[in-house]
NUDRENKOL-396234 format. One record per atom (N, C-alpha, C): residue in one letter; atom name; x, y, z. Coordinates in Angstrom, 3 decimals. Each point is the difference from the previous one (the first is absolute). Last residue first. Layout:
<marvexs>
[a, CA, [X, Y, Z]] ...
</marvexs>
This chain:
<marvexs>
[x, N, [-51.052, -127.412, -90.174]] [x, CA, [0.040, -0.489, -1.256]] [x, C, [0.453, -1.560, -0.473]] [x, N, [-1.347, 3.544, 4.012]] [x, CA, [-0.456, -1.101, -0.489]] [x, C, [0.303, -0.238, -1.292]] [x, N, [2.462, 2.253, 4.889]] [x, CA, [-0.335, 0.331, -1.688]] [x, C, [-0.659, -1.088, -0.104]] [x, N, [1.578, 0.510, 4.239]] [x, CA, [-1.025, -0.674, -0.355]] [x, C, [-0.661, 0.420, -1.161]] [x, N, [4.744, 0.863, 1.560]] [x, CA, [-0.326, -1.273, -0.139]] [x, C, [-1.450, 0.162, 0.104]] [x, N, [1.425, 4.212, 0.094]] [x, CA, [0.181, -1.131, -0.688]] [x, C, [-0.258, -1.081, -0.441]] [x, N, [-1.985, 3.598, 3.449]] [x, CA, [0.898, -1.171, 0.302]] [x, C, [-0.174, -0.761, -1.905]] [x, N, [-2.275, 4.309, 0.420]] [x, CA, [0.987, 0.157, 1.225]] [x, C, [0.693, -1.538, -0.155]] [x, N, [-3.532, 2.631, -3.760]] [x, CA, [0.474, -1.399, 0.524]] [x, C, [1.491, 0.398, 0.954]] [x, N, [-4.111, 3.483, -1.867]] [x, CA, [1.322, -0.828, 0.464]] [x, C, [-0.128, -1.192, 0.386]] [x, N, [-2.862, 4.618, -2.028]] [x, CA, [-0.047, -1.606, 0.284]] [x, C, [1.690, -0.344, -0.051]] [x, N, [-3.774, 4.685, -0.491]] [x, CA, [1.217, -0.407, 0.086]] [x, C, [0.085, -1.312, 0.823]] [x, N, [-3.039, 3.686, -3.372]] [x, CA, [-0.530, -0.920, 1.568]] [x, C, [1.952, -0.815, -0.152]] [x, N, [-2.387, 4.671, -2.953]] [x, CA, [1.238, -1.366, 0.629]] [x, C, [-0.315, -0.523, 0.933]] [x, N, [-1.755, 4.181, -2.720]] [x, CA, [-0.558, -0.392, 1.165]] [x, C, [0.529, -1.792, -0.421]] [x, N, [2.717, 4.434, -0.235]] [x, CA, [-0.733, -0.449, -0.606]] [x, C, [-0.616, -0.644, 0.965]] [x, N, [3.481, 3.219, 0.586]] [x, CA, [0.540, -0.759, -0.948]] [x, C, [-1.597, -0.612, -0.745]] [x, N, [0.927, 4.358, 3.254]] [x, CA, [-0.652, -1.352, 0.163]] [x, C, [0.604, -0.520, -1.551]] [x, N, [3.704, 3.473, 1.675]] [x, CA, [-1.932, 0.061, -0.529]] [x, C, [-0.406, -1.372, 0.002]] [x, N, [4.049, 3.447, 2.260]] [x, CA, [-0.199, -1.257, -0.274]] [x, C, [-1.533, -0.296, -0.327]] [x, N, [2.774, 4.223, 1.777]] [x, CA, [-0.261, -0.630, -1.915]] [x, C, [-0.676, -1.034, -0.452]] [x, N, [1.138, 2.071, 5.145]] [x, CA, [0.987, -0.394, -1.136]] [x, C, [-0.365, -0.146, -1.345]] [x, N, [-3.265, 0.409, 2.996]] [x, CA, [1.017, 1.301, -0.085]] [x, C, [1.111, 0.134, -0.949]] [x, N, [-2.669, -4.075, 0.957]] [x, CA, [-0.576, 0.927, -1.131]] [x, C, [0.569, 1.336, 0.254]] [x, N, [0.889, -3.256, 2.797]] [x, CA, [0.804, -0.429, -0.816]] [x, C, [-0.574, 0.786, -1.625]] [x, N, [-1.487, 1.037, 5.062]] [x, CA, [1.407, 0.186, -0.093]] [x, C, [0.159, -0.508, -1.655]] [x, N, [-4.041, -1.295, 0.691]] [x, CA, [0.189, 1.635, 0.084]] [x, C, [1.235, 0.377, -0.424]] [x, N, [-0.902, -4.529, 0.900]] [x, CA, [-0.767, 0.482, -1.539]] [x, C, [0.401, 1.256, -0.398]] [x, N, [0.700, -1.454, 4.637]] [x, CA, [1.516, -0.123, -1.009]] [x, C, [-0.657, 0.185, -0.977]] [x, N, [-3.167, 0.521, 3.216]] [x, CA, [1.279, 0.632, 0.078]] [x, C, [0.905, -0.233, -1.162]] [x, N, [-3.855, -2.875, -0.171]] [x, CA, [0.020, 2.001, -0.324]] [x, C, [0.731, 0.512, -0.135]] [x, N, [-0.875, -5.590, -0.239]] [x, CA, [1.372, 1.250, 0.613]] [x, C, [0.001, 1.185, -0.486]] [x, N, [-3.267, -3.577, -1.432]] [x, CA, [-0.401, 0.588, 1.526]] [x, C, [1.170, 1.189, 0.379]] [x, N, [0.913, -2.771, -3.305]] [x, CA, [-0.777, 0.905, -0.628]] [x, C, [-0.860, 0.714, 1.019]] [x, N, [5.020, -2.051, -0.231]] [x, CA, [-1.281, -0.548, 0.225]] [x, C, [-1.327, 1.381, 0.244]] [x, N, [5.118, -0.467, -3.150]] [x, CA, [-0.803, 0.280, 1.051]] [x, C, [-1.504, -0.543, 0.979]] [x, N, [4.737, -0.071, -3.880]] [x, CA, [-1.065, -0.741, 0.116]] [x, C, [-0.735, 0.570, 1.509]] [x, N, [3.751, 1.812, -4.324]] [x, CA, [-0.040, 0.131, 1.296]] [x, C, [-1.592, -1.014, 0.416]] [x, N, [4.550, 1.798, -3.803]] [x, CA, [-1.322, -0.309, 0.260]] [x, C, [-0.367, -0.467, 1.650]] [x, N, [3.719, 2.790, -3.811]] [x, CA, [-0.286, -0.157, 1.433]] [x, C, [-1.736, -0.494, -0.224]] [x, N, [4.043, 0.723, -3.792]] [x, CA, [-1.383, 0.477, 0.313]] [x, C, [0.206, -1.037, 1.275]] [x, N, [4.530, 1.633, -1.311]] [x, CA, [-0.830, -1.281, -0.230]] [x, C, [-0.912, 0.777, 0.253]] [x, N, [3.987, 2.220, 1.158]] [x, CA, [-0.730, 0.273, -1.954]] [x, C, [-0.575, -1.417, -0.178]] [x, N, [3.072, 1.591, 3.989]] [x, CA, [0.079, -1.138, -1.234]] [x, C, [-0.554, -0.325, -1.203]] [x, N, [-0.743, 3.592, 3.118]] [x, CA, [1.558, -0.256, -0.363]] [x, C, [0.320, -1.040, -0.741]] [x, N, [-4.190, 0.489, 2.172]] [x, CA, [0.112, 0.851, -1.650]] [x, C, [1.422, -0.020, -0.162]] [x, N, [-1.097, -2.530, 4.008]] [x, CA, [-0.724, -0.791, -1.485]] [x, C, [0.194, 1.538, -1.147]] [x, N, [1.670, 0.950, 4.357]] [x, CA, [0.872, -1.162, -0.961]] [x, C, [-0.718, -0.439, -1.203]] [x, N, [-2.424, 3.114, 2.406]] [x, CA, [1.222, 0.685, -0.590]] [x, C, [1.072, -0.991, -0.060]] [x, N, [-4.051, -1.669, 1.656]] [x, CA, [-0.035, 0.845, -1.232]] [x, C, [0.987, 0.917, -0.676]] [x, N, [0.325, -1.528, 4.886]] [x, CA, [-0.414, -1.475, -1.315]] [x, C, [-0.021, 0.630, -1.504]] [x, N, [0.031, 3.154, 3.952]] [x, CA, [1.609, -0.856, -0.543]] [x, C, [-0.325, -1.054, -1.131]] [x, N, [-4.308, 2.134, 1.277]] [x, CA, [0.963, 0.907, -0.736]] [x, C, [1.753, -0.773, -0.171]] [x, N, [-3.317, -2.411, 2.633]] [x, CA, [-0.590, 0.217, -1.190]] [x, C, [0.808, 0.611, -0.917]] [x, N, [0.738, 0.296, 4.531]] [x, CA, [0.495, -1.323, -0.499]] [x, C, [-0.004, -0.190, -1.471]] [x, N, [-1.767, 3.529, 2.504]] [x, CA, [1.277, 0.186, -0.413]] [x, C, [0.797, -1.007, -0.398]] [x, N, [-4.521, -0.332, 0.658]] [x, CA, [0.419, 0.848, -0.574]] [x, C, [1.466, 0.483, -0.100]] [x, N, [-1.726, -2.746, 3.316]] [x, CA, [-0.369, -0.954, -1.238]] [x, C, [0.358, 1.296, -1.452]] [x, N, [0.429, 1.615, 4.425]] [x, CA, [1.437, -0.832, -0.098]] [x, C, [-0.366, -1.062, -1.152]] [x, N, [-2.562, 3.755, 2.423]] [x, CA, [0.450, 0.006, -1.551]] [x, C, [1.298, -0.140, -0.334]] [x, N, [-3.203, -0.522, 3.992]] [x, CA, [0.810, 0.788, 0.567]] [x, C, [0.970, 0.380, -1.668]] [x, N, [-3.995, -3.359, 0.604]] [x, CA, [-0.390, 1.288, 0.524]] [x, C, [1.182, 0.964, 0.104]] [x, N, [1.271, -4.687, 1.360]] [x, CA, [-0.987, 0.226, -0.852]] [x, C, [-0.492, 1.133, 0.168]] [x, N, [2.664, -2.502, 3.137]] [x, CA, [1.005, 1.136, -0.631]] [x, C, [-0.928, 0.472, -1.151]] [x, N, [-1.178, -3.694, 2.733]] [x, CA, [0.439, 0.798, 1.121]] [x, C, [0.430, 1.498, -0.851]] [x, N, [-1.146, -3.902, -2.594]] [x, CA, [-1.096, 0.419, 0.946]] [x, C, [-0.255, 1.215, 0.962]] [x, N, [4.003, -1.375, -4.228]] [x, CA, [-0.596, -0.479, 1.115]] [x, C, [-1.050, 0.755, 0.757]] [x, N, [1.044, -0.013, -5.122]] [x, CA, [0.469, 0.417, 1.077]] [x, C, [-0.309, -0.454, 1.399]] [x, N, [0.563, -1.095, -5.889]] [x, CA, [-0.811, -0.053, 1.323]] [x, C, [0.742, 0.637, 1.344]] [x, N, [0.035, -2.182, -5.602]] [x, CA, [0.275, 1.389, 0.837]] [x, C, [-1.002, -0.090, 1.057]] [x, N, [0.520, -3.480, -2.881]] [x, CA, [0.818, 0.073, 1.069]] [x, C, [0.128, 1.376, 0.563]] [x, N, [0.327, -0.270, -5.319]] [x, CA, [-1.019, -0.776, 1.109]] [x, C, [0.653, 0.029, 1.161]] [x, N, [1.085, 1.538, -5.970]] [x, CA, [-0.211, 0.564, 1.821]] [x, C, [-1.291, -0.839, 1.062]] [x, N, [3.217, -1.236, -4.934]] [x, CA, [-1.660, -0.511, 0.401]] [x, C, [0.122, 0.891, 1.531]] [x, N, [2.619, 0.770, -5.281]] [x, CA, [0.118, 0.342, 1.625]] [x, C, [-1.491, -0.487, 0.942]] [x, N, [2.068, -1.446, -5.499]] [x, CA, [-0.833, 1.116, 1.239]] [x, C, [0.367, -0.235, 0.925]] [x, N, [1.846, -2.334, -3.751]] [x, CA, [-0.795, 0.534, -0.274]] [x, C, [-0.574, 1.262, 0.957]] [x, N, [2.565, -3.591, 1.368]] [x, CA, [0.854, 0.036, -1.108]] [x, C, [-0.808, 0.839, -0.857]] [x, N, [-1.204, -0.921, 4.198]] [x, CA, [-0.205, -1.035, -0.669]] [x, C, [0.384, 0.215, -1.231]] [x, N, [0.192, 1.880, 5.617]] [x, CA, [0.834, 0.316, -1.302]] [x, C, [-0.458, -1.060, -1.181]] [x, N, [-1.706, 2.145, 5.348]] [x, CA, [1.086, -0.822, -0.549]] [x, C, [-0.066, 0.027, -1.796]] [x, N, [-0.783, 3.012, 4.898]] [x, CA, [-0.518, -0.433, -1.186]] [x, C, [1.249, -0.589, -0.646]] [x, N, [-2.256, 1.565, 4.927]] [x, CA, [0.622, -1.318, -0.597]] [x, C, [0.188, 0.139, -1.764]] [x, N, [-0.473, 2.340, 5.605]] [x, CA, [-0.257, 0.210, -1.384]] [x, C, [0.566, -0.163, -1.343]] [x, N, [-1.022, 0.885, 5.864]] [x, CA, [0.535, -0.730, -1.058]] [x, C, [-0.859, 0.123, -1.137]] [x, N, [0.224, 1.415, 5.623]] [x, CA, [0.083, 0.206, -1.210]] [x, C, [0.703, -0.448, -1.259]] [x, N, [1.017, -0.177, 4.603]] [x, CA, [-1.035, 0.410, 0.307]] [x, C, [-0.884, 0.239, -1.164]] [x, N, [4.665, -2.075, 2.754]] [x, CA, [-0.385, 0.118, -1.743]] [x, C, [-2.028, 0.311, 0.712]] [x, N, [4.584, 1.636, 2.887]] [x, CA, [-0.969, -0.938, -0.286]] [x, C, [-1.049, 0.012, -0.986]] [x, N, [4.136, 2.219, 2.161]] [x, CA, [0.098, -0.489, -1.779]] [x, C, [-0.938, -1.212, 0.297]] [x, N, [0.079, 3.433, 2.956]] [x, CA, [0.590, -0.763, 0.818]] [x, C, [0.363, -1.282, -1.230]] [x, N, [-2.550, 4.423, -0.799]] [x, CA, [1.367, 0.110, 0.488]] [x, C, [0.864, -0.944, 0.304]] [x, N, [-3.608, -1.363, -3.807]] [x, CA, [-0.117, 0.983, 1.298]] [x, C, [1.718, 0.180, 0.627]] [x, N, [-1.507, -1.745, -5.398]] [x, CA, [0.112, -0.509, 1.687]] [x, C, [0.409, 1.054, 0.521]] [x, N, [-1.963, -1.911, -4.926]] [x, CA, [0.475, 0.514, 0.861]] [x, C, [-0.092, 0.050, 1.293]] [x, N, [1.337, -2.407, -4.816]] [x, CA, [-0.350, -0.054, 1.450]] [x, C, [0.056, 1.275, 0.245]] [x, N, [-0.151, -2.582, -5.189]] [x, CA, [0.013, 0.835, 1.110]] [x, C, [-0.631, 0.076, 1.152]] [x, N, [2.057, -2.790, -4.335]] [x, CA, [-0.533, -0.048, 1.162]] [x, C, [0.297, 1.144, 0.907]] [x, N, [0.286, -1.428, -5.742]] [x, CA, [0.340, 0.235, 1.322]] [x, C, [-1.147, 0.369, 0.991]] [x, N, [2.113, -2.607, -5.237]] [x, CA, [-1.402, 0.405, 1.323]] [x, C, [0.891, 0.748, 0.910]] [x, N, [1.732, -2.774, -3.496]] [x, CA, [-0.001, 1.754, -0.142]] [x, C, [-0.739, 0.704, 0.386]] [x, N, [1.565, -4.806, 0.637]] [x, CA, [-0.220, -0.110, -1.502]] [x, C, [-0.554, 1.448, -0.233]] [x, N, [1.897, -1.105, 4.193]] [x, CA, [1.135, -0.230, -0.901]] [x, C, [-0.928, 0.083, -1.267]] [x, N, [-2.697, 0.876, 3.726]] [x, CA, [0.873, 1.018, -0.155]] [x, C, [1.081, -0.407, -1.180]] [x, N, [-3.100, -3.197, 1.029]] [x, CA, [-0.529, 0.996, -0.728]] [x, C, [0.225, 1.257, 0.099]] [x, N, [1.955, -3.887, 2.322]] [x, CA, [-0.220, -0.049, -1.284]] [x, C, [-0.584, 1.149, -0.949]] [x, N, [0.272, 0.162, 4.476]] [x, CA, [1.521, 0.062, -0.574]] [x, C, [-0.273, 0.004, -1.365]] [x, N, [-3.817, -1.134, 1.787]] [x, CA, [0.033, 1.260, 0.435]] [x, C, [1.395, 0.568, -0.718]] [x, N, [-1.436, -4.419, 0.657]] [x, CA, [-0.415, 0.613, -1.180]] [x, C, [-0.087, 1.287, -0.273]] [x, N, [2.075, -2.348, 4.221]] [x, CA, [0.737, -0.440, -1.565]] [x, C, [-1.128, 0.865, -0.952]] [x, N, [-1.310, 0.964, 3.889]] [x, CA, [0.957, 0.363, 0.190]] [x, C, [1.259, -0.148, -1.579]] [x, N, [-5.777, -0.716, 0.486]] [x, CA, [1.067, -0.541, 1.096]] [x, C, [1.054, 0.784, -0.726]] [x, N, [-4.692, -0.675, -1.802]] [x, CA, [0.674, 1.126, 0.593]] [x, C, [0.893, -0.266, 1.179]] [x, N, [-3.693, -2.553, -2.485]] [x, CA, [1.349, -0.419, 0.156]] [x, C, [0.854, 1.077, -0.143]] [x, N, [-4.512, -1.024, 1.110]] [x, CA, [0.440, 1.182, -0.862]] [x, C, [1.267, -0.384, -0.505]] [x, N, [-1.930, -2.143, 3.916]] [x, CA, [-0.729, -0.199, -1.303]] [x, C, [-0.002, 0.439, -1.235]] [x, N, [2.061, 1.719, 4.073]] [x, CA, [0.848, -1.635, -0.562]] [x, C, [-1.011, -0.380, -1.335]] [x, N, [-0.752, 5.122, 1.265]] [x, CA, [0.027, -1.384, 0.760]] [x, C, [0.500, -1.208, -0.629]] [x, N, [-1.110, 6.262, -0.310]] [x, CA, [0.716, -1.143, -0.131]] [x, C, [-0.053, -1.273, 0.628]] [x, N, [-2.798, 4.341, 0.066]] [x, CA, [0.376, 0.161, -1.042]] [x, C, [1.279, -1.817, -0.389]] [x, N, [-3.097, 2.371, 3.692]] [x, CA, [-0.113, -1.211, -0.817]] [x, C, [0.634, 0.068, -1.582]] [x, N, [1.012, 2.369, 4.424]] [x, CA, [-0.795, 0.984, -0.778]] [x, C, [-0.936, -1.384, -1.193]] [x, N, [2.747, -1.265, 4.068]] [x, CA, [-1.109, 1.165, -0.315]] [x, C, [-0.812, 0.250, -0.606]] [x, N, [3.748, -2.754, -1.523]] [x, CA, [-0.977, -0.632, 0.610]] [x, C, [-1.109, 1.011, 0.244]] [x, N, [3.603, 1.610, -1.513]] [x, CA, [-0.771, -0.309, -0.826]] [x, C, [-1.478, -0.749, 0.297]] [x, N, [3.776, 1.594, 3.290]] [x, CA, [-0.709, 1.372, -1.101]] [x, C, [-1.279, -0.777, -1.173]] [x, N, [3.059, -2.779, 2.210]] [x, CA, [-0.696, 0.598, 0.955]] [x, C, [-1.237, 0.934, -0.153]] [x, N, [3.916, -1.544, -2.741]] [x, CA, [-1.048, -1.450, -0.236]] [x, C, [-1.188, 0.818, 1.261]] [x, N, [3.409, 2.712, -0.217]] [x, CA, [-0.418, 0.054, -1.865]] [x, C, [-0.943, -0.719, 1.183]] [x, N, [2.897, -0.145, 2.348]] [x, CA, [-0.784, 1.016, 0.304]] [x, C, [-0.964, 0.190, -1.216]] [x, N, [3.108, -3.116, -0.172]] [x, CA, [-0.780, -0.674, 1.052]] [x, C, [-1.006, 0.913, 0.059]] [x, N, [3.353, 0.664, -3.335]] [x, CA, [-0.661, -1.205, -0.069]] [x, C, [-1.005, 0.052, 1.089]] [x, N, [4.153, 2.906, -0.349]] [x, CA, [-1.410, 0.239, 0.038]] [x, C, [-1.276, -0.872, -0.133]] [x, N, [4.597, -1.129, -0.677]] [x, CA, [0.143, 0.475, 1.205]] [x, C, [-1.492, 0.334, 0.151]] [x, N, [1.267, -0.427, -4.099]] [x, CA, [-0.255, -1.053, 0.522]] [x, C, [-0.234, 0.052, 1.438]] [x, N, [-0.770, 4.463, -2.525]] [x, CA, [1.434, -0.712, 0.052]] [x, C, [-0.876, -1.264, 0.374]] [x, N, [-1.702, 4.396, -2.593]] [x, CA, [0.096, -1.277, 0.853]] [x, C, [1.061, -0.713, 0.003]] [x, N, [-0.280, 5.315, -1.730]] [x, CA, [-0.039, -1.043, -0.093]] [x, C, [-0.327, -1.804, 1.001]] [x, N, [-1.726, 5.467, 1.418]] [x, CA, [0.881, -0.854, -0.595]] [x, C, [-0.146, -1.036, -0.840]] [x, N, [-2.277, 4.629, 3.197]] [x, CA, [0.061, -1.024, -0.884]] [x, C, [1.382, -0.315, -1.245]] [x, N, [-1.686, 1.743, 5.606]] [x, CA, [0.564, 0.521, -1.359]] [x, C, [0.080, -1.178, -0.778]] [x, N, [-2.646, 3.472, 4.067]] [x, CA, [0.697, -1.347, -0.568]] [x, C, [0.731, -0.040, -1.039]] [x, N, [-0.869, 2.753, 4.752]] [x, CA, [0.685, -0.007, -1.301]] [x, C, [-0.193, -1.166, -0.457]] [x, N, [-4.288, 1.740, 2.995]] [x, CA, [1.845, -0.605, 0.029]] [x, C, [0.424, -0.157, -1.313]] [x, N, [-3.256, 4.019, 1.641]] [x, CA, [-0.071, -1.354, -0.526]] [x, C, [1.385, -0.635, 0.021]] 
</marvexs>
């Protein structure tokens, strides 16, 4: 198997991230997962993990960011080409060994069709929370108040 290896994200990585995510559907402008909110949510105590193949192509990611309370893990995903090979698992494990270093509870949102990761993320500890239906407002400006 080729060596990969997992890291911090750099800006530099931006493109291969946005690549990875698309794929996998994990990211889109509609999301507002761009580059500034990304920085951003490394300076307020998130971090961003990449990983990447010999040629440091980002093939794998894994996002958790920080709300002054918990650790939200999302964005874990691997690319198409590299899935099956337990690069969402080793992603899984770096993530988790920052979130207990920091001693926040770790939460996590999944889509309920996602076996695989249900699986992978019940190895780890992680227990259904409840039965939550989850609602967003993406663009601001069309708050109604």
């Amino acid at each position: 198997m080729e060596n990969i290896t997992i890291r911090d994200f750099t800006p530099n990585d931006y493109e291969g991230l946005s690549e990875v995510w698309q794929l996998t559907d994990l990211g889109n402008p509609k999301r507002g997962d761009n580059l500034e909110i990304i920085m951003q949510s490394i300076k307020m105590g998130g971090k961003l993990l990449v990983a990447v193949n010999q040629a440091n192509r980002v093939i794998g990611t894994s996002w958790m960011t920080f709300d002054g309370r918990r650790f939200h893990l999302h964005h874990v995903g691997v690319h198409p080409q590299y899935q099956g090979k337990g690069i969402g698992k080793r992603l899984t494990i770096e993530s988790l060994k920052f979130v207990k270093e920091k001693g926040y509870q770790v939460k996590l949102e999944v889509h309920k069709n996602n076996t695989r990761a249900i699986n992978l993320y019940k190895q780890f500890g992680f227990q259904y929370l409840g039965d939550y239906d989850v609602y967003i407002i993406r663009d601001p400006q069309s708050i109604n108040t």
